[in-house]
N, C-alpha and C positions, 0 to 999 in steps of 0.2 A: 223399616225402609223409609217412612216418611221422614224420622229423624232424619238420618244421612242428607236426605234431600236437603232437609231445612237446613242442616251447618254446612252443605256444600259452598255457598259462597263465601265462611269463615276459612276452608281449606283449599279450595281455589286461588284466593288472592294471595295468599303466600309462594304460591307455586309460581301465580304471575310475576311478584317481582323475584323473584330468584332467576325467572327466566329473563327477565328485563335486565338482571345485572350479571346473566353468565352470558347469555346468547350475543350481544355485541362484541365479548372478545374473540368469541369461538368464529362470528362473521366476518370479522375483523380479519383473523389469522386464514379465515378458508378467502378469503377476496385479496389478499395482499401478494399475489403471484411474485415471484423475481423477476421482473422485465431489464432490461439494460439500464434505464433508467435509475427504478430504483436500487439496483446495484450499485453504478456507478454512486446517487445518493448515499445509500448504507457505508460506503468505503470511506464516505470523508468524515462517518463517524464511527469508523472501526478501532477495535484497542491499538494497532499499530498508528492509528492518525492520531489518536489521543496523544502514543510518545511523542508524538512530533511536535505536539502543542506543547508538552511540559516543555521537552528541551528548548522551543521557542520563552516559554514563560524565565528559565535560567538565565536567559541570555539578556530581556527585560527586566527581570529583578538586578543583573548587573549590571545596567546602562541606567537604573533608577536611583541605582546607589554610589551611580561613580563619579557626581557631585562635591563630593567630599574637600576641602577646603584642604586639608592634609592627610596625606596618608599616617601621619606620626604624628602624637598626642601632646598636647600641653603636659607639661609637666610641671607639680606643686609640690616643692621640696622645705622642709623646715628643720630645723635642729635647736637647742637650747644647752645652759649650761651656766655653771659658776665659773666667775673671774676673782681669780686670788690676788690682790693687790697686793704692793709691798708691806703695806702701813698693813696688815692685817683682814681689811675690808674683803667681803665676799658680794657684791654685788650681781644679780641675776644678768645672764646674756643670752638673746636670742637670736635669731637668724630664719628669714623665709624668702622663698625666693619663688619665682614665674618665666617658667619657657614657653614661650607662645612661638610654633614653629611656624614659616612663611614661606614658602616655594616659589619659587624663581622658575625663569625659563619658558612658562604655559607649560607648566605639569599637570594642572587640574584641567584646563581645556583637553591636553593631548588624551589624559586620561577620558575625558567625556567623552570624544570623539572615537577614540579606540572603541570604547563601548557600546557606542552609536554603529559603527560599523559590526561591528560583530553582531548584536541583534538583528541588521540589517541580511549578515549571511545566514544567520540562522532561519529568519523567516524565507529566506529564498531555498535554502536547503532544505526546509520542512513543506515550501510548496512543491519542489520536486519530488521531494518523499510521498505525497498524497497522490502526485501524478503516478509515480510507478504502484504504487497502492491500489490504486485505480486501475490501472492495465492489468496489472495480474487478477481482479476482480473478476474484471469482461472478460478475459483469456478461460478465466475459470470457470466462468458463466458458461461463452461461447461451450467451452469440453462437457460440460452437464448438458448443452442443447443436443452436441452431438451423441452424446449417451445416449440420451430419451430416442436420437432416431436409432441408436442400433439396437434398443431394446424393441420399435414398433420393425423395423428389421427379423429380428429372430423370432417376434412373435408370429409374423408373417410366413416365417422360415417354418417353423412349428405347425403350424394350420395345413401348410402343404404340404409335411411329412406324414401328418397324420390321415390328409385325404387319400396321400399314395400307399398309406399303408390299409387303411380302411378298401380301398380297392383293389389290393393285393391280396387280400385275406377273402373279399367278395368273389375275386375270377380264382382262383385257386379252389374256393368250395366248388366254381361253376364247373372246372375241370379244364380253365383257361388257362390257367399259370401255374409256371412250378411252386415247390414248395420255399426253392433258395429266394425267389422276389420276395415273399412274405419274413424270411426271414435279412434279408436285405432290406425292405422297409422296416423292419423295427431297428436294427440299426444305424440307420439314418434317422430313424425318430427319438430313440436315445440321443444322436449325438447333439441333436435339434435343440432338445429339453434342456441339454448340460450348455449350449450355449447363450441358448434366452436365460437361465439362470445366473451363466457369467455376467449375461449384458448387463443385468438388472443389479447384479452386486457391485459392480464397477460404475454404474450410476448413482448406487448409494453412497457409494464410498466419497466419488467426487462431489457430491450435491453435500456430503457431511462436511470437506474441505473447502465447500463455497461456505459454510453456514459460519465453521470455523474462521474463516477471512474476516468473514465480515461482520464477528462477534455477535453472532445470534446463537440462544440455544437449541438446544438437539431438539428436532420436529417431531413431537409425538405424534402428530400424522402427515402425510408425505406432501409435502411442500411444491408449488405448482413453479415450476421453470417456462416460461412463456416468451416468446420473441423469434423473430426467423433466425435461421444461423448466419446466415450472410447478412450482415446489417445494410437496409436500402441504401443509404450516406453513398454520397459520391465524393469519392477523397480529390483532395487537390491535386494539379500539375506539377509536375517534379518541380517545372521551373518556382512554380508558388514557394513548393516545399521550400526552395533553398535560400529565396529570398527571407523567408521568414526567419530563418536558423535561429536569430538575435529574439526573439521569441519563444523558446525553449526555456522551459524550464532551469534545464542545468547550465545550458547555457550562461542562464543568468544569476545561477549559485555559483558558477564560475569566475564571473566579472565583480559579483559580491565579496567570492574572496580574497581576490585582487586588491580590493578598497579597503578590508579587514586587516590584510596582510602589510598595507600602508602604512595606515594608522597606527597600528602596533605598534609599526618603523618607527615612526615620528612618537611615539609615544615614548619609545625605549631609548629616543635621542633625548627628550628632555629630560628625562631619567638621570642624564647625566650631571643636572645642574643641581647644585648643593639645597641641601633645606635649609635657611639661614633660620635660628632663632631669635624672639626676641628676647633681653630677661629683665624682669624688674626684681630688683631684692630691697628688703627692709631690715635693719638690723637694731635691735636694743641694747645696748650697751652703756653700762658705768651711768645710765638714766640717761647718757644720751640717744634719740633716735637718727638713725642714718640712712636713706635712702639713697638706690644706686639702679640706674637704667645702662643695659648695653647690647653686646647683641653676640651669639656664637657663632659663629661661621667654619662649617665642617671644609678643612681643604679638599677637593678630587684628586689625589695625589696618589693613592694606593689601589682604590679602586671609582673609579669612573666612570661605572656601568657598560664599558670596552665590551667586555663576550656581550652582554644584553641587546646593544644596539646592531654589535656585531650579525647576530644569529637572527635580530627582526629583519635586519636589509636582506640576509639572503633568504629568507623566506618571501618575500617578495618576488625574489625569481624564481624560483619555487612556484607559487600562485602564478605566474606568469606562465608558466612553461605548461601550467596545470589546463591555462584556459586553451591555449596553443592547441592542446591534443585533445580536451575536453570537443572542441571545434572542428577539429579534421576528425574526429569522431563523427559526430555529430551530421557532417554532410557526406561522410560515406556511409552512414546509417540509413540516411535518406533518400541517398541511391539504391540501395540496397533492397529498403524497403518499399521502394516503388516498385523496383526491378521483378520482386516478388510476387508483389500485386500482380502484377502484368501476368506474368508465367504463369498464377496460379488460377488467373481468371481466362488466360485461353485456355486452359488444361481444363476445365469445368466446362466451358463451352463446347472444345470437343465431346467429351465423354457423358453430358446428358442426353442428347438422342440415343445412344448406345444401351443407358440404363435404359431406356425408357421402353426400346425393343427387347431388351432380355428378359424383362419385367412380363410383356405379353409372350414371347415365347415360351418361358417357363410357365405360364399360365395355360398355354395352350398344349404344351406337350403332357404336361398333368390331366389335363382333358382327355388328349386324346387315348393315355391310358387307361381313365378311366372307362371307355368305350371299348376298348382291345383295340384299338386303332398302329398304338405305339408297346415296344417291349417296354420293360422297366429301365437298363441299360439305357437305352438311349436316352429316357427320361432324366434317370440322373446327371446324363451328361451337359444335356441342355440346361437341369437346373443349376450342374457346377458352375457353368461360365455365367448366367445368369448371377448367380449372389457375388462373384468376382465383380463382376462390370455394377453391382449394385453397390460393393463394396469400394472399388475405387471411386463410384461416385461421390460415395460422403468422406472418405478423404479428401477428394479435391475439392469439398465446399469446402470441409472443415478448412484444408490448410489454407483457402482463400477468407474464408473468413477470419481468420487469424491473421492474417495478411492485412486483408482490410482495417480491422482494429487496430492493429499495434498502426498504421500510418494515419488515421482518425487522430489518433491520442498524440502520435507524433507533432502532427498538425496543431495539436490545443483544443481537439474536439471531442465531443464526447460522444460514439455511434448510438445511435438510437437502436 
């Protein structure tokens, strides 16, 4: 025994640091609840934000490389050979020659430029992809807040099945109640059990398709959802709303592809102007050497770049017609989504006094059976309406607080 004692602090300190380098991840992962916050954070570095960077990064590598001097390559061509003179003589002949191609028009500006704008829609179109990325985050967050309350719901559901049935099974031995209440409480207490069990599988499920979102793996222990359901945030004035519109995200992936769509134009008009070469050739010949400069000039005679330029102008209208409806979208959304607000926030305001009575009547009607005061009948009846008026309650937070986020995010805001 006194050994052990004496190597105890040889086998002690090992256990410390193992605990020193497990126990920070393990507090780590128990302290990192999913608040609104960090969801919203997590989404803008979920694998669907990452596509949005790559295709961003494509659109970069090709405005990095679209510098290029010509799209068509110098050319270094030579040939050689014998020359059979009359008199006999075989003297050596060579031949080399240099196409340096030159573009006319501002083909390599239209080109930059085109490229310039296209990155530019890219990045607008990959920060509206983070916004919508985002919304469905919160939306999804928001559905796992409201899980968690219909799970404390049915557990609640549950606890007063099982008192009405514990005091059905109590006044029935007393010779207070029949036999059918007792078996009527255990069928409401079945059905109690099979719905707290729904609750709870439909919370996992959702809270697996948050984790999924937002590219976290699967929580070997259950993972803490924290935040009200109704975010505090007080959303803007319609009128705010609408002034803002030019502010939107898509909005402004709209106006981006407008200027993409330009560009191109202009790009696919200089397209049309010829690549003039230059050439220099040297030739050996009969030992004399011959130098010769001139230049190839391809005529636009057969093809013109006609369909090219063609087909970028009308995309242009195209992007224009895009932005048009992208917009009258856009401010009937914003009505819409006010309008909803509004509806879903008196419809909440009505219907919490309501919960909050059926809440204590069903509490009291459970009472009073348990006293012989109340039959059972009646009790269930009060508790029906009761979980009804409890249950439309959290729909109407839920659908308000959905309401409230998607016009948060509408805004450019992110709900707390």
């Amino acid at each position: 025994m006194s050994r052990l004692f004496a190597r105890a602090p040889f086998l002690i300190a090992p256990l410390l640091v193992l605990s020193a380098v497990v126990a920070p991840g393990v507090a780590l992962s128990a302290e990192a609840p999913l608040t609104r916050a960090r969801v919203a954070e997590l989404a803008r570095a979920s694998p669907a934000s990452r596509v949005a960077a790559a295709e961003v990064a494509v659109a970069r590598a090709a405005a990095g490389a679209s510098g290029a001097l010509s799209l068509e390559n110098p050319v270094l061509s030579g040939a050689g050979g014998v020359r059979l003179n009359p008199d006999g003589s075989k003297p050596l002949a060579a031949t080399a020659s240099l196409a340096w191609p030159i573009d006319l028009g501002g083909q390599r500006g239209a080109r930059v430029g085109a490229a310039e704008a296209e990155l530019r829609a890219a990045e607008s179109a990959a920060e509206d992809s983070r916004r919508r990325l985002a919304l469905a985050a919160l939306l999804q967050h928001a559905l796992v807040l409201r899980d968690e309350r219909q799970v404390e719901l049915a557990r609640a559901r549950l606890a007063l099945g099982e008192r009405l049935l514990a005091a059905a099974e109590r006044r029935r031995k007393a010779g207070e109640a029949p036999e059918v209440d007792v078996a009527v409480a255990s069928l409401q207490r079945g059905r109690d059990a099979a719905a707290e069990a729904a609750a709870r599988g439909a919370r996992d499920a959702d809270l697996a398709a948050l984790l999924a979102m937002l590219g976290l793996p699967p929580a070997a222990e259950p993972v803490r959802v924290e935040g009200p359901l109704v975010a505090p945030d007080e959303p803007p004035a319609l009128a705010a709303l609408l002034d803002g519109l030019e502010r939107r995200t898509d909005l402004r992936a709209a106006a981006a592809s407008i200027d993409a769509a330009r560009a191109r134009s202009a790009r696919e008009q200089t397209a049309r102007w010829p690549t003039v070469n230059l050439t220099a050739q040297y030739e050996r010949d009969d030992g004399a050497n011959i130098g010769m400069l001139g230049l190839a000039v391809p005529l636009p005679l057969l093809n013109a770049n006609r369909s090219g330029a063609a087909t970028a102008a009308a995309e242009v209208d195209v992007a224009v017609a895009r932005a048009g409806a992208a917009r009258a979208a856009a401010a009937g959304h914003a009505q819409e989504l006010h309008a909803r607000y509004a509806a879903t926030r008196r419809a909440l305001e009505a219907l919490t006094p309501a919960a909050a009575l059926s809440e204590r009547a069903a509490a009291l009607a459970a009472r009073g059976y348990e006293l012989g005061e109340n039959d059972l009948p009646s009790v269930l009846l009060v508790r029906r309406e009761a979980l009804e008026a409890q249950a439309a309650l959290l729909d109407a937070e839920y659908a308000h607080a959905t309401a409230k986020i998607e016009l948060l995010v509408a805004a450019g805001r992110v709900p707390r």
